[in-house]
N, C-alpha and C positions, 0 to 999 in steps of 0.2 A: 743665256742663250748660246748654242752652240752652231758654229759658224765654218761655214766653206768656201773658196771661193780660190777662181783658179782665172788667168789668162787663156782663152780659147786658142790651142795649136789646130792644125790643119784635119788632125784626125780625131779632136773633138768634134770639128764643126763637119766631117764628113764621114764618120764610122757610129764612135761611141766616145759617150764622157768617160774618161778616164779619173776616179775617186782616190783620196789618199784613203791606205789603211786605218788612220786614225780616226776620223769619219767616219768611214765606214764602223768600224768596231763601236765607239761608242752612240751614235745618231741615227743609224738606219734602224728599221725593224730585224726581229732576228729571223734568221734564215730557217731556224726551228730543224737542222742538219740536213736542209739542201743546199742548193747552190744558186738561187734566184729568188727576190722579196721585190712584191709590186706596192708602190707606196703612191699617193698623194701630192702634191705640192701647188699652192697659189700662189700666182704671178701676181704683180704691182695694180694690176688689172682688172683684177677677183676672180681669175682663171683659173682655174682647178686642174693642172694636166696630171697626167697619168704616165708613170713612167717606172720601168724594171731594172733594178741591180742585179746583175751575176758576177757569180767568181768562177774561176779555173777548178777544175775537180780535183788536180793536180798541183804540187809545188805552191806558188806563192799564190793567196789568192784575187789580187790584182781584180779589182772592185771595180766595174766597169756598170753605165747605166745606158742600155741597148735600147729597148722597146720604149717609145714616146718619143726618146731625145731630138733624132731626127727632125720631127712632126714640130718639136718648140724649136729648134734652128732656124728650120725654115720659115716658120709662120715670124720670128721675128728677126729673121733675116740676117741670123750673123754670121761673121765673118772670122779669120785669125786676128786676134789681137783683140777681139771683144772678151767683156772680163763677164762670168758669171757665180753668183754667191747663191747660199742654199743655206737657210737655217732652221733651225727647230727651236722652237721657240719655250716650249718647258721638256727638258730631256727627261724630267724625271714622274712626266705623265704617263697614264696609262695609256693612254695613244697619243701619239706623238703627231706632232701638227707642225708642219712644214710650209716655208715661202720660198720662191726664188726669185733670182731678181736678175735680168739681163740687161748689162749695160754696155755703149758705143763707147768706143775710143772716141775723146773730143782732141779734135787737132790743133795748132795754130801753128802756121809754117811750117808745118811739116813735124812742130813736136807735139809730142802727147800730153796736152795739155793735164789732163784727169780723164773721168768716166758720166755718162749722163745715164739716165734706167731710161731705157724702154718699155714703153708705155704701149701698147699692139694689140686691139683688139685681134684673138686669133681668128682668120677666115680660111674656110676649106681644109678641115682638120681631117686627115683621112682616120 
């Protein structure tokens, strides 16, 4: 199973996911020489959202996930410092089958304790 998962910065939770190349390259759909692939992924939930990768046309191509992301932000409400993971469960399928998992920072006094998944059914999905 191949695995992603990143600390949420400020400009994931309010532009786009920013993807590491390595991910991208081996786990996404391929681009088939464009510069944008719309894939699948269920949440913890049984949620199926929908959500697009692009890269720069230019220079590096810096693997960003624009259309959906937002929409699952918001619907489960995170924040900077939420952690979210994305796996593919058989890479070496002919379609590739995808979960992600959105988890809170747990606090205790103020440290980071670990992570719990959110669990969110999603409401008012535009």
């Amino acid at each position: 199973m191949t695995t992603f998962s990143k600390i949420l910065s400020k400009t994931d939770t309010s532009k786009a996911l920013s993807l590491p190349s390595k991910f991208f390259k081996y786990s996404l759909p391929s681009f088939k020489g464009g510069h944008a692939v719309s894939f699948q992924a269920m949440d913890e939930g049984g949620f199926v959202w929908s959500f697009q990768c692009s890269t720069r046309k230019k220079g590096h191509p810096k693997p960003v996930l624009s259309k959906g992301w937002l929409a699952f932000v918001r619907s489960k409400k995170l924040k900077v410092g939420d952690k979210i993971k994305f796996s593919v469960l058989d890479p070496t399928a002919a379609v590739l089958f995808y979960r992600v998992r959105a988890e809170k920072e747990v606090k205790i006094f103020g440290a980071i304790f670990g992570y719990s998944p959110i669990i969110i059914a999603p409401s008012n999905i535009p």
